[in-house]
C-alpha positions in Angstrom: -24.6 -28.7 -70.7 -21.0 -28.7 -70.0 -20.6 -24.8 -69.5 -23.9 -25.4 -67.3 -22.0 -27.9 -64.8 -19.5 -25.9 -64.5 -21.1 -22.6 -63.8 -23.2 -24.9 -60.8 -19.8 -26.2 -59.3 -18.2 -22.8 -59.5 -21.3 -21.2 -57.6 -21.4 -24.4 -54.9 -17.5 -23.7 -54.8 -18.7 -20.2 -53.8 -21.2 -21.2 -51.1 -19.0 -23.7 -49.2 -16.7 -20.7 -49.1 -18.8 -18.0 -47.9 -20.4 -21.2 -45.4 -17.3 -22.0 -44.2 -15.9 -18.1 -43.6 -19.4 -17.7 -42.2 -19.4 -20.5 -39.7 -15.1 -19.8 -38.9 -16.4 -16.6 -37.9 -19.0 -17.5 -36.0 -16.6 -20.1 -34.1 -14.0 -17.3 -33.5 -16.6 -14.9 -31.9 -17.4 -18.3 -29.4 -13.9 -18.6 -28.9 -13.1 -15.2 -28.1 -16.6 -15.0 -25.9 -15.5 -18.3 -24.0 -12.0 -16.9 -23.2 -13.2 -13.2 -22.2 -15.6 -15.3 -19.7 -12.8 -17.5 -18.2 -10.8 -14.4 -17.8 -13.9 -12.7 -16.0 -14.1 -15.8 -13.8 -10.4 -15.7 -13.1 -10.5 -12.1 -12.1 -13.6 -12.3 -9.8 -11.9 -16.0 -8.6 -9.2 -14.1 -7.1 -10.8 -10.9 -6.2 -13.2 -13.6 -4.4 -10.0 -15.0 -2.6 -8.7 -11.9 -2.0 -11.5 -10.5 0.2 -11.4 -13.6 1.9 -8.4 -13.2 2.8 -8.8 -9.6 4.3 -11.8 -10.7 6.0 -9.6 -13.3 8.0 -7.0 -10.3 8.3 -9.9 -7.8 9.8 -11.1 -10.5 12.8 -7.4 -11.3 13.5 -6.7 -7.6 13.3 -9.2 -7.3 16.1 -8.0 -10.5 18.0 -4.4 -9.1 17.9 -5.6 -5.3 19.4 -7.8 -6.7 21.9 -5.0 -9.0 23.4 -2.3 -6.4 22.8 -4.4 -3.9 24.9 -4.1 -5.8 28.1 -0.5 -6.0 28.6 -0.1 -2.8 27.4 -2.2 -1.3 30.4 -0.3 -3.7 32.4 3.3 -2.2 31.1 1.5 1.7 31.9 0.8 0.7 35.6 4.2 -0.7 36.1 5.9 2.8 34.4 3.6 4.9 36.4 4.2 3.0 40.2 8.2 2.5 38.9 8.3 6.3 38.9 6.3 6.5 42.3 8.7 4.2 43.9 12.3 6.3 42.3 10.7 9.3 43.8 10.2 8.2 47.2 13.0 6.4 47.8 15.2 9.4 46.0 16.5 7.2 43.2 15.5 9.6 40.3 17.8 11.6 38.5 17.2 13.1 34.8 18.7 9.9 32.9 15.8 8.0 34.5 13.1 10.5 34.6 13.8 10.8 30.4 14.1 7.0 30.0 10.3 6.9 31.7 9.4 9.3 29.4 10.7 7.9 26.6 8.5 4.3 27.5 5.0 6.4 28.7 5.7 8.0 24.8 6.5 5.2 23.1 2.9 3.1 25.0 1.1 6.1 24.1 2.4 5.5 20.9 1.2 1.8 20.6 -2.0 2.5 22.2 -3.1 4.7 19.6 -1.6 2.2 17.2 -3.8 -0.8 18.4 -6.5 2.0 19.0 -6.3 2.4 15.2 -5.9 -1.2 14.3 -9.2 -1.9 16.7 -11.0 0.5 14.3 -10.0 -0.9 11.1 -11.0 -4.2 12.3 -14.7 -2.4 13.0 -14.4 -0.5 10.0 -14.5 2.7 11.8 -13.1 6.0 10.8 -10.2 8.1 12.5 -10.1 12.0 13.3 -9.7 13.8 10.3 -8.1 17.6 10.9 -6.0 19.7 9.6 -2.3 18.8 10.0 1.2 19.3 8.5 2.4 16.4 5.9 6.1 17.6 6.3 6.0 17.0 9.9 4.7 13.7 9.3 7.0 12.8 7.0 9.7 13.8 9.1 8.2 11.6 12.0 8.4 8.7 9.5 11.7 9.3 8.9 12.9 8.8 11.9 10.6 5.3 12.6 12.3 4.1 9.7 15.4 4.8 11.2 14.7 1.7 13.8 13.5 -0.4 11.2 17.2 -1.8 10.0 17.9 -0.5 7.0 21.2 1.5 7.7 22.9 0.3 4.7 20.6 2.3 2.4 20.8 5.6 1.6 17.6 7.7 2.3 16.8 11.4 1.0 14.4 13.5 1.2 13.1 16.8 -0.4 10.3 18.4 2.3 8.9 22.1 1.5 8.9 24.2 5.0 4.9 23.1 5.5 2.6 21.0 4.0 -0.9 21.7 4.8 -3.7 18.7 4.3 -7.1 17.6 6.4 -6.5 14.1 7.2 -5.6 11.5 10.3 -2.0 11.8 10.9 -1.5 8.4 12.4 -2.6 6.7 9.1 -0.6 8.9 6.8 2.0 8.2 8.8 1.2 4.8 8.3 0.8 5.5 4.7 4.8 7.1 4.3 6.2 4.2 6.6 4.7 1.8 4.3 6.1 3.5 0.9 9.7 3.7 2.7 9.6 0.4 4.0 8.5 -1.5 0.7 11.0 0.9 -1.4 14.3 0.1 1.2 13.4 -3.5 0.9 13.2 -3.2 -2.7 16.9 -1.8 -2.6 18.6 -4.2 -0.2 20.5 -6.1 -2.9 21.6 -3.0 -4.9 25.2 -2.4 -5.1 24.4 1.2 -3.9 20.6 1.2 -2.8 18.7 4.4 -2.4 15.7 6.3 -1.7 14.0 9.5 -2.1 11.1 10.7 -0.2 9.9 13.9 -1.6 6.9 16.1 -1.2 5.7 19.2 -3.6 3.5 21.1 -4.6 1.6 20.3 -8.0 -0.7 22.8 -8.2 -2.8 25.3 -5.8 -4.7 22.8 -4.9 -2.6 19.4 -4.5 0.5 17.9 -3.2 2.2 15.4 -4.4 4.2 12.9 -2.2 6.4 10.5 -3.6 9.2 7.9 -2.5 11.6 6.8 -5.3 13.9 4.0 -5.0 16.8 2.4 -7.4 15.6 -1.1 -7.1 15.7 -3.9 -10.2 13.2 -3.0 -13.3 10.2 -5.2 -12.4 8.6 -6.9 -15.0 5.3 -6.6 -16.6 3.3 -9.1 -14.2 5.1 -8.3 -11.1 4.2 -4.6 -12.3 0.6 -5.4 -12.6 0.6 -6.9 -9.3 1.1 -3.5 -7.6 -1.8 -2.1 -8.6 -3.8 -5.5 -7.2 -5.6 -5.2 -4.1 -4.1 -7.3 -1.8 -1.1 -8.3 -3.8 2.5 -8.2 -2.8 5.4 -8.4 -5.8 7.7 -10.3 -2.8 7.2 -13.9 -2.6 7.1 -14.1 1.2 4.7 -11.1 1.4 1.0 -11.0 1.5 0.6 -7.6 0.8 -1.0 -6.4 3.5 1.3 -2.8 3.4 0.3 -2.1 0.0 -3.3 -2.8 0.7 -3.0 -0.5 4.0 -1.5 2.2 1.8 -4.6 2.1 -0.9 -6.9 2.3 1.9 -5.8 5.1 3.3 -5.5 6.8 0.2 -9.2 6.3 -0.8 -9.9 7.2 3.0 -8.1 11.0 2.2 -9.7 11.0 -1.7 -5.6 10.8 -2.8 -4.8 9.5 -5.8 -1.9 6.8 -5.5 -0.2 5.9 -8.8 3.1 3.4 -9.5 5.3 4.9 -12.0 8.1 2.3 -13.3 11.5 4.7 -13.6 13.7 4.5 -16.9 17.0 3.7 -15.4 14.9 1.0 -12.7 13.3 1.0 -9.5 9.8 2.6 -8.6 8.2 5.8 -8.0 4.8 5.7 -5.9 3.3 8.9 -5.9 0.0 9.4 -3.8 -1.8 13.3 -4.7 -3.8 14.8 -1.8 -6.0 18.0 -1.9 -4.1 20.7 0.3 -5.7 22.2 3.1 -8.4 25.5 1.9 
């Protein structure tokens, strides 16, 4: 009777074991089911907000160009009667004929910009055609040159030509953007620098990149980059980045973050060459 007991406690010792593994399992597969649904809530929480947030940005985008566009039509019809005037009363001379110039390029130049800005807002899409992506780096080169940052050293690596089908405005857009987010990322380096570079991967793609020597960023600030919307600089709302991405998708270019050994970024954006 004795050996009897004890055979029944060992096999109820058994069951509460196999019960209990059973049922911790089955707690552990709730647990990880509840967590992978709060993170699922979390993600589309802030994708959620995030949208929001670019819808605001589209209908002030829209607000801004519209209320731009009148002064700016204002500022043409004073250029065009200031030159009327110089001419008739014999005040012109070259210095003033090229300063003109210089403002009729430069409202061209914003036109188109709140032009372009007018159609983002209405989600419309630019003139794509066949243009050279050396010459429109260069061109960005030289906005960036009025954009303050003297202090750091910028480089560039262009091939002769670089053949794409695209809208040159926005991927002019797209290469101020890059510099502009890589020289601010240097600004506190004892010797800040930055390389724009463009070559050719293959017969079929090129690849632009812009490299800076800016601090290693860590693993969530990282992450953020590749976050629609999301800016790794406090005081930014990220609009560049997301400007940058759009464009991109807009010319089928693949844009990619590469963190480099020794610090600093590399964003790299592959486009299909011109057939």
């Amino acid at each position: 009777m004795a050996s009897g007991l004890l055979l029944l406690l060992i096999l109820n010792s058994l069951y509460l074991r196999r019960t209990v593994a059973k049922r911790t399992l089955q707690v552990r597969r709730t647990l990880n089911r509840q967590i992978k649904l709060e993170k699922e809530y979390k993600e589309s929480r802030n994708r959620l907000a995030q949208m929001e947030k670019f819808g605001v940005i589209n209908q002030m985008s829209g607000m801004l160009a519209h209320e731009v566009q009148q002064p700016l039509m204002a500022i043409n019809n004073y250029l065009a009667g200031l030159r009327v005037y110089l001419n008739s009363k014999g005040y012109s001379d070259a210095v003033t004929e090229r300063a003109i110039g210089s403002l009729e390029h430069n409202s061209e130049r914003i036109g188109s910009i709140v032009t372009r800005v007018r159609g983002y807002a209405k989600q419309k899409k630019g003139e794509m055609k066949s243009c050279d992506l050396t010459a429109i780096a260069l061109s960005a080169l030289n906005v960036l040159k009025a954009l303050k940052f003297e202090h750091v050293e910028v480089t560039s690596d262009l091939p002769p030509q670089a053949k794409v089908v695209g809208d040159p405005l926005e991927l002019e857009l797209l290469i101020i953007n890059l510099l502009k987010n890589a020289c601010s990322a240097v600004e506190k380096q004892p010797k800040p620098k930055v390389d724009l570079k463009i070559e050719s991967l293959d017969d079929k793609h090129w690849c632009l990149s812009v490299s800076d020597n800016g601090p290693t960023l860590d693993d969530k600030s990282f992450a953020r980059l590749k976050t629609l919307g999301d800016s790794v600089k406090p005081e930014g709302m990220g609009i560049g980045l997301s400007i940058v991405r759009g464009i991109a998708d807009k010319h089928g270019a693949e844009l990619e973050f590469i963190r480099l050994p020794k610090g600093g970024i590399c964003s790299r954006a592959v486009i299909d060459k011109e057939v």
